[in-house]
PDB file as gemmi writes it, atoms N, CA and C in Angstrom:
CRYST1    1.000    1.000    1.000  90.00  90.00  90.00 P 1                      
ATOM      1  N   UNK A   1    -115.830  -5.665 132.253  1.00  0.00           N  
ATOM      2  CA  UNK A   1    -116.884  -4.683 132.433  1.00  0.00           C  
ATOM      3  C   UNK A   1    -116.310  -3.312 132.794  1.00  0.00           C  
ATOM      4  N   UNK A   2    -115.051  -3.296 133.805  1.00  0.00           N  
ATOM      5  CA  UNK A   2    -114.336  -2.170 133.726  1.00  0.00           C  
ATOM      6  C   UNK A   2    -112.973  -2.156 134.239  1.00  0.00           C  
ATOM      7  N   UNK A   3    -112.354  -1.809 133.053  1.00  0.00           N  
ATOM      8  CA  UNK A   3    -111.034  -2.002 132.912  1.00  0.00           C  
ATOM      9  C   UNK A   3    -110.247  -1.591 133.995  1.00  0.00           C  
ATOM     10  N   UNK A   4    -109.012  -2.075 134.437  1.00  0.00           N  
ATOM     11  CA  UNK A   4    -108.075  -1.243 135.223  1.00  0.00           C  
ATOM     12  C   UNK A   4    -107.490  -0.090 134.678  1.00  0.00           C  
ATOM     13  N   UNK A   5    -107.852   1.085 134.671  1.00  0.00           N  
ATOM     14  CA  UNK A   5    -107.241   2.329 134.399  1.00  0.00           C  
ATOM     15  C   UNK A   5    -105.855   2.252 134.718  1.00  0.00           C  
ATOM     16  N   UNK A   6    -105.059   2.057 135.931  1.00  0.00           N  
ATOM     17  CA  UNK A   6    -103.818   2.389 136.118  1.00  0.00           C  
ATOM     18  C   UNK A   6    -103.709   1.729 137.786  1.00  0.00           C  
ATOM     19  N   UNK A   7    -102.254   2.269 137.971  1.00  0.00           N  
ATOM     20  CA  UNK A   7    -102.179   1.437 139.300  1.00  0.00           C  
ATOM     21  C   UNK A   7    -100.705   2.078 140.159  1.00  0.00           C  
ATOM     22  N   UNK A   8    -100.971   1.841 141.402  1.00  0.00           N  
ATOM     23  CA  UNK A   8     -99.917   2.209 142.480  1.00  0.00           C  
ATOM     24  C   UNK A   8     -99.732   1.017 142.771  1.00  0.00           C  
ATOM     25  N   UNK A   9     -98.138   1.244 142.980  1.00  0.00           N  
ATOM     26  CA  UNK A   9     -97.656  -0.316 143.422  1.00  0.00           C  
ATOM     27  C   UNK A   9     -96.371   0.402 144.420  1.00  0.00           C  
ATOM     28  N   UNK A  10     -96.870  -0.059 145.562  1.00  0.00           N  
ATOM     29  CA  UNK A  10     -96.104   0.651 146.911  1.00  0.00           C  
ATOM     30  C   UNK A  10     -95.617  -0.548 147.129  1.00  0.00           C  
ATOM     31  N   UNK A  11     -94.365  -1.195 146.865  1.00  0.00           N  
ATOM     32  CA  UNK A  11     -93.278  -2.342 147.668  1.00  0.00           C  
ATOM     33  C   UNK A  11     -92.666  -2.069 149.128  1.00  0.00           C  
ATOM     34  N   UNK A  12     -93.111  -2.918 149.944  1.00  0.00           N  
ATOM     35  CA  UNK A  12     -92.973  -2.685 151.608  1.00  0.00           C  
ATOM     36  C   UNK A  12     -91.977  -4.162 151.824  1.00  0.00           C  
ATOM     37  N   UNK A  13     -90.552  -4.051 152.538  1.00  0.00           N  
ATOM     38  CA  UNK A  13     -90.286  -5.421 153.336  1.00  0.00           C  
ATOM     39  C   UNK A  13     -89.240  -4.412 154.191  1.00  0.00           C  
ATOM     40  N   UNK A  14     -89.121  -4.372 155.387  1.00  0.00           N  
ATOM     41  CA  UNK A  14     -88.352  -4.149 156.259  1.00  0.00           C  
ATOM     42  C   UNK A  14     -87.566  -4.524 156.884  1.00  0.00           C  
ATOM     43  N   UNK A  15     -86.381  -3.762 156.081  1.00  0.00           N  
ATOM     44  CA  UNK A  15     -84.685  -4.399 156.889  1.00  0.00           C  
ATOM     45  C   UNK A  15     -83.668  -3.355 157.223  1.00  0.00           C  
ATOM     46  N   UNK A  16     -84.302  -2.642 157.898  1.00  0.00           N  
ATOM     47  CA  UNK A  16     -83.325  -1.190 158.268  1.00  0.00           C  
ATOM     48  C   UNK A  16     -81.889  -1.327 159.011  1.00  0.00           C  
ATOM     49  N   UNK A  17     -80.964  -0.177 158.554  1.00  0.00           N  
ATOM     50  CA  UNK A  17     -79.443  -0.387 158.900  1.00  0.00           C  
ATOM     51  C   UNK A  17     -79.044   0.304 157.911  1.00  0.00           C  
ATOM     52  N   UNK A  18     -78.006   0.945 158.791  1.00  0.00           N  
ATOM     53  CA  UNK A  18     -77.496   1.824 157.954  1.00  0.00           C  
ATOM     54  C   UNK A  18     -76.627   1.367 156.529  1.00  0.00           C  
ATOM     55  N   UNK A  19     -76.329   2.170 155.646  1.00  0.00           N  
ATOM     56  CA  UNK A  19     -75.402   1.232 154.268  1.00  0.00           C  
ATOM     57  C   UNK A  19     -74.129   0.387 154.786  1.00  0.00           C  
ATOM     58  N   UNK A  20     -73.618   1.443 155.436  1.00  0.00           N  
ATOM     59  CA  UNK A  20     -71.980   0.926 155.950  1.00  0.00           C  
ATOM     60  C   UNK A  20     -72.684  -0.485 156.409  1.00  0.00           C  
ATOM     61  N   UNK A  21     -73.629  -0.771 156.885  1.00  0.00           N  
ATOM     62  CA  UNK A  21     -73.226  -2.325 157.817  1.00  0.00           C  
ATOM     63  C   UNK A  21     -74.899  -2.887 157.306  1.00  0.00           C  
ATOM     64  N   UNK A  22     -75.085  -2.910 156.279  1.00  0.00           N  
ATOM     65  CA  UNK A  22     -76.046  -4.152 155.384  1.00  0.00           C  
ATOM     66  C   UNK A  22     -74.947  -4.952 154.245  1.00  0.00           C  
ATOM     67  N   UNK A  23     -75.379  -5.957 154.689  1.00  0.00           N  
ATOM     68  CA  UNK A  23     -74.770  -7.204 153.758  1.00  0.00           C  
ATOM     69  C   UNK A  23     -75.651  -7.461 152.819  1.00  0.00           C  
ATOM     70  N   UNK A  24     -74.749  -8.230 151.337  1.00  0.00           N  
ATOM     71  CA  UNK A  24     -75.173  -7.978 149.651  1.00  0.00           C  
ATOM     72  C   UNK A  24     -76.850  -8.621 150.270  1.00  0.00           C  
ATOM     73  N   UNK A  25     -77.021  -9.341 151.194  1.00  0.00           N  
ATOM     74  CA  UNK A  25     -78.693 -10.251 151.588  1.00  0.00           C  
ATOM     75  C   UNK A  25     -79.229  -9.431 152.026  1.00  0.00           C  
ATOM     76  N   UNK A  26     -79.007  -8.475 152.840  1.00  0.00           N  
ATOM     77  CA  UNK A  26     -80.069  -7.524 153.108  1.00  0.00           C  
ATOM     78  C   UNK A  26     -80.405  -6.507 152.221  1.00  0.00           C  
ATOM     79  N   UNK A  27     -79.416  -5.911 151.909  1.00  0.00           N  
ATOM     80  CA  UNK A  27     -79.887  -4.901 150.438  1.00  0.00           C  
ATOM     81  C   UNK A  27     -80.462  -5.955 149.228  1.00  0.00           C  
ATOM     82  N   UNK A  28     -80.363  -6.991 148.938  1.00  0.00           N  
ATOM     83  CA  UNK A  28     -80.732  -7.540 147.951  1.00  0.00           C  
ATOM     84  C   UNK A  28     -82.652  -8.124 147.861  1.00  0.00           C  
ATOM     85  N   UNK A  29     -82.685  -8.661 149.709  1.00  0.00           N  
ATOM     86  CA  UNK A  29     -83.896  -8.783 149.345  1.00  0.00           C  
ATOM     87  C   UNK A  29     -84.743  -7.776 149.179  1.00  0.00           C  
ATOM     88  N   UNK A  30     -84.530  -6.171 149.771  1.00  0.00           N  
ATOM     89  CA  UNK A  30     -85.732  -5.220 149.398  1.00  0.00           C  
ATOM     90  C   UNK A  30     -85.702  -5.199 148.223  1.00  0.00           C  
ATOM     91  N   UNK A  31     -84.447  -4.927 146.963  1.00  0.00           N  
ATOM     92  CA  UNK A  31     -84.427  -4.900 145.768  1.00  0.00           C  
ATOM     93  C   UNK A  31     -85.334  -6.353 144.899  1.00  0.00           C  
ATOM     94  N   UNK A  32     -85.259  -7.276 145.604  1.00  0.00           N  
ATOM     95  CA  UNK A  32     -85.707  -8.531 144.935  1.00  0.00           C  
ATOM     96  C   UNK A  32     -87.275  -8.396 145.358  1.00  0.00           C  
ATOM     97  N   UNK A  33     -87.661  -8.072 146.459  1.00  0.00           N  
ATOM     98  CA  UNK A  33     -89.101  -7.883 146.651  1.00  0.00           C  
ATOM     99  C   UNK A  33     -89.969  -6.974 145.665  1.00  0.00           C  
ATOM    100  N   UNK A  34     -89.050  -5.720 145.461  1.00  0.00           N  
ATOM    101  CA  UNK A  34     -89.820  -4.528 144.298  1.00  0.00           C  
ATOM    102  C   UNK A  34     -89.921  -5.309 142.858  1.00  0.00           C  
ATOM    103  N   UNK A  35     -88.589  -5.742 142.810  1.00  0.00           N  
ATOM    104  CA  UNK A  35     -88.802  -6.615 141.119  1.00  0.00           C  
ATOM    105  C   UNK A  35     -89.468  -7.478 140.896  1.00  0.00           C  
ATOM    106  N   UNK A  36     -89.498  -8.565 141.974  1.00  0.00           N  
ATOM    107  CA  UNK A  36     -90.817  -9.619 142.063  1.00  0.00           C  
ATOM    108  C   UNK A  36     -92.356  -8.890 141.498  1.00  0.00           C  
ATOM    109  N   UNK A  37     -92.477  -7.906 142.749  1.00  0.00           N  
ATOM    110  CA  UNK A  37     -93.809  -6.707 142.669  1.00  0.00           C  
ATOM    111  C   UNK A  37     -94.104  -6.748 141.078  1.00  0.00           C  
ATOM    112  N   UNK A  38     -93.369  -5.701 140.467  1.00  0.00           N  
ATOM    113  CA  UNK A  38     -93.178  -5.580 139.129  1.00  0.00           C  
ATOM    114  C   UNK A  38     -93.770  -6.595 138.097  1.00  0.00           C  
ATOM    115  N   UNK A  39     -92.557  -8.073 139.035  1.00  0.00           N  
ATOM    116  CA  UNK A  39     -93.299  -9.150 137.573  1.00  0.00           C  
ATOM    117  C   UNK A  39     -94.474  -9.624 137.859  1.00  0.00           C  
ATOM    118  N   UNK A  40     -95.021  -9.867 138.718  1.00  0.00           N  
ATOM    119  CA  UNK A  40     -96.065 -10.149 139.512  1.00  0.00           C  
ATOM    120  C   UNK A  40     -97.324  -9.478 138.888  1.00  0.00           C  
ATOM    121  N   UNK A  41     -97.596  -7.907 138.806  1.00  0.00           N  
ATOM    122  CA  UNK A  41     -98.279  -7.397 138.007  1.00  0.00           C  
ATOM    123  C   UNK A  41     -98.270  -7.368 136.609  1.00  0.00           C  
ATOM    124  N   UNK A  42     -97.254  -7.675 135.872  1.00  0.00           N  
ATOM    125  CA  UNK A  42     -96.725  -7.701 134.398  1.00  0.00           C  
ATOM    126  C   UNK A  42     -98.020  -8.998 134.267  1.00  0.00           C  
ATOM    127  N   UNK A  43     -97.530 -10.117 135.318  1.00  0.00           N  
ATOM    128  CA  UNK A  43     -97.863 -11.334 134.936  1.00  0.00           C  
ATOM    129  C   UNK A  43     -99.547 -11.843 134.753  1.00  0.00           C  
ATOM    130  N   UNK A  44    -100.424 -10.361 135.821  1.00  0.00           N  
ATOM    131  CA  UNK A  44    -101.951 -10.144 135.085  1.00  0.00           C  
ATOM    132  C   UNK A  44    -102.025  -9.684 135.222  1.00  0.00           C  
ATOM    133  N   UNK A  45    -101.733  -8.566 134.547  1.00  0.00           N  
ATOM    134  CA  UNK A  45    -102.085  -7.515 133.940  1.00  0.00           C  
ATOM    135  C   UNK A  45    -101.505  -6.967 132.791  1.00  0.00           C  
ATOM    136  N   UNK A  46    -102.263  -7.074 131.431  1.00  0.00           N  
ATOM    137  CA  UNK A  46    -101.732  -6.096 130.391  1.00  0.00           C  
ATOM    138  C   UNK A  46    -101.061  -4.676 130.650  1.00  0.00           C  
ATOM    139  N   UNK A  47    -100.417  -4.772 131.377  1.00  0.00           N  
ATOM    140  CA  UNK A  47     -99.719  -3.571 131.572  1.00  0.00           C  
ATOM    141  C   UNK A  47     -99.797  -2.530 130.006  1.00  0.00           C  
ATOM    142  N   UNK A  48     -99.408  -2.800 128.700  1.00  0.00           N  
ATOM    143  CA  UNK A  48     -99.863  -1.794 127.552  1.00  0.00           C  
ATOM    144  C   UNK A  48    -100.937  -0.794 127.739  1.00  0.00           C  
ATOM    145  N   UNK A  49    -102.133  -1.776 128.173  1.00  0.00           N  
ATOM    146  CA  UNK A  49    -103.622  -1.407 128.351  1.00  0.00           C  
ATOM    147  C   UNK A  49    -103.694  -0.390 129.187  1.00  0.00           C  
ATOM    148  N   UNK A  50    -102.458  -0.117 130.461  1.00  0.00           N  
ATOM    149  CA  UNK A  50    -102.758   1.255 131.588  1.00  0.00           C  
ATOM    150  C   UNK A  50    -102.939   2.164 130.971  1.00  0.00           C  
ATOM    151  N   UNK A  51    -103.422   3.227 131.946  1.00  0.00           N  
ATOM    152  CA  UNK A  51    -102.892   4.623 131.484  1.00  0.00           C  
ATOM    153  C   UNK A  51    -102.036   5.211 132.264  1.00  0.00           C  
ATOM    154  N   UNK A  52    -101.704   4.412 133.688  1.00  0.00           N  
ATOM    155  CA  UNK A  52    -100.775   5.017 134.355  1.00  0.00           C  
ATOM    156  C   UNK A  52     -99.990   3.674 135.163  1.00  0.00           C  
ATOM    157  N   UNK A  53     -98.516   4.165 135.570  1.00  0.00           N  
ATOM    158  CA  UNK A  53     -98.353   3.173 136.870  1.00  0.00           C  
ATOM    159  C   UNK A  53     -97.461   3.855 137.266  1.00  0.00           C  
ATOM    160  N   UNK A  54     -97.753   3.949 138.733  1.00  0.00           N  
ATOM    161  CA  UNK A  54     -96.560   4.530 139.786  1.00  0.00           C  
ATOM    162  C   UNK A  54     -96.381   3.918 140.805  1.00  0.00           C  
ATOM    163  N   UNK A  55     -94.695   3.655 140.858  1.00  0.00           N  
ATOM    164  CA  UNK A  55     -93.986   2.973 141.798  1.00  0.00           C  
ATOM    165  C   UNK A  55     -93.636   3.894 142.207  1.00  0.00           C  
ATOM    166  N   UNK A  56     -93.756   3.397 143.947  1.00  0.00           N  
ATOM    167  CA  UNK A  56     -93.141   3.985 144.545  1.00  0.00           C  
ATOM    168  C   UNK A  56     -92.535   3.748 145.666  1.00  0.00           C  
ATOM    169  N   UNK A  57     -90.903   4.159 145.888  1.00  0.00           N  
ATOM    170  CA  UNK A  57     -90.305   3.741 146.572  1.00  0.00           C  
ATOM    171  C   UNK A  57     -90.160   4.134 148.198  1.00  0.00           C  
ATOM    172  N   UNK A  58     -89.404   5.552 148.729  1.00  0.00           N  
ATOM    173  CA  UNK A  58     -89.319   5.651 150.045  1.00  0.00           C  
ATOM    174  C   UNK A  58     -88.992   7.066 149.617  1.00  0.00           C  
ATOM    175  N   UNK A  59     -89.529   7.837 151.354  1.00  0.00           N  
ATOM    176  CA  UNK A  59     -89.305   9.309 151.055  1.00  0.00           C  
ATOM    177  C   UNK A  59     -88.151   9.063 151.308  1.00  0.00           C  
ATOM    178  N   UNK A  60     -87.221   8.375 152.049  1.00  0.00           N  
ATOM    179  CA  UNK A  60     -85.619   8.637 152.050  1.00  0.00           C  
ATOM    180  C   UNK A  60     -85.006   9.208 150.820  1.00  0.00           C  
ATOM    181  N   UNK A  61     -86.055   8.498 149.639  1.00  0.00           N  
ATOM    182  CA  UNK A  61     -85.030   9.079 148.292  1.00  0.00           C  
ATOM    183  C   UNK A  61     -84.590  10.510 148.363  1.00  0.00           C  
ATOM    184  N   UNK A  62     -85.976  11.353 148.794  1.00  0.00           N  
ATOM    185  CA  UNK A  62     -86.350  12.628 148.311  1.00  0.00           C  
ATOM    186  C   UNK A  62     -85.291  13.715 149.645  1.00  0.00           C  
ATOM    187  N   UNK A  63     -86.061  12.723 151.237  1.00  0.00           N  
ATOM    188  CA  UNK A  63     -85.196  13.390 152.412  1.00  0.00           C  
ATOM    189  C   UNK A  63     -84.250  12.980 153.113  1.00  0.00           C  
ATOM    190  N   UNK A  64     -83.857  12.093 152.891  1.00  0.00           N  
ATOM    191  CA  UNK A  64     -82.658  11.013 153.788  1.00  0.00           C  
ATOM    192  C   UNK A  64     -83.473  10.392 154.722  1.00  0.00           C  
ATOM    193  N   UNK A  65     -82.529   9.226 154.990  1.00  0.00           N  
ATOM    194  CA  UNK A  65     -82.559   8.501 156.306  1.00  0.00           C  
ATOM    195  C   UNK A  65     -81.550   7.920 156.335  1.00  0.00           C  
ATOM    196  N   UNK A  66     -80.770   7.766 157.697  1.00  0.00           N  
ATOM    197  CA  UNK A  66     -79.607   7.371 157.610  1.00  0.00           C  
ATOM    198  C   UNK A  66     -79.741   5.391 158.216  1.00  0.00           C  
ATOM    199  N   UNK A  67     -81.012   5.414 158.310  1.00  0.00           N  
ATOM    200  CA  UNK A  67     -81.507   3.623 158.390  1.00  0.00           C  
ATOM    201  C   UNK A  67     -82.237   2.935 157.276  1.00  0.00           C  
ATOM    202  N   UNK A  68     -82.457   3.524 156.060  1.00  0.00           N  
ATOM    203  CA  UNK A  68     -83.428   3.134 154.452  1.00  0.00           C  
ATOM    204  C   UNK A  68     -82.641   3.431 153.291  1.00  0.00           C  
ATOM    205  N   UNK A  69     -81.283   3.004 153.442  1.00  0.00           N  
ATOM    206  CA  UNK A  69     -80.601   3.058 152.536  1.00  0.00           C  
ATOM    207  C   UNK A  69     -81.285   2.328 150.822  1.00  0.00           C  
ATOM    208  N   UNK A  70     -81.425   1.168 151.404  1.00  0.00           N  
ATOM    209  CA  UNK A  70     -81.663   0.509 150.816  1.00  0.00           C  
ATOM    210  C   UNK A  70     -82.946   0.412 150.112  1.00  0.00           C  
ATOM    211  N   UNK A  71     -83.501   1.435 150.938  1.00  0.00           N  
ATOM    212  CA  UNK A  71     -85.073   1.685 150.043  1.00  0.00           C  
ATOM    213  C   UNK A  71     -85.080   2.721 148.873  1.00  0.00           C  
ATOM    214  N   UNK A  72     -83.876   3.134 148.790  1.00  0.00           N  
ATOM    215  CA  UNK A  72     -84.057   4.580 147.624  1.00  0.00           C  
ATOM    216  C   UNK A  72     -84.109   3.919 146.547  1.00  0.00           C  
ATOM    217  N   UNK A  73     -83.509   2.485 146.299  1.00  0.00           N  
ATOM    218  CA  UNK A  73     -83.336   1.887 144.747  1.00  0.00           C  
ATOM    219  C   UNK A  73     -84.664   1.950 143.989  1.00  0.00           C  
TER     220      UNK A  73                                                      
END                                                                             
């Protein structure tokens, strides 16, 4: 009756520390949580059919943080 136009997909799991001292498990699960996200919506939703999708990751990308390394991916 009415379609999903588009979609925000904000991935949240919290494991802060700086780069120097996160191990391949801690950087791996925020990365594995966003990609899950991803297939997760692929998996209902015609994604073709959007007109938009924005992921989004952490302002660290844009301003630093020297504890969300791991969120810029």
């Amino acid at each position: 009756e009415r379609p999903l136009g588009g979609c925000f997909l904000m991935t949240l799991r919290l494991i802060d520390g700086l780069f120097a001292n996160l191990s391949d498990e801690n950087f791996d699960a925020v990365v594995a949580n966003k990609v899950e996200s991803w297939r997760t919506l692929k998996a209902v939703v015609d994604i073709g059919k959007l007109d938009f999708i924005v992921g989004f990751s952490t302002a660290a990308a844009l301003a630093g943080s020297p504890g969300q390394s791991n969120y810029t991916t």
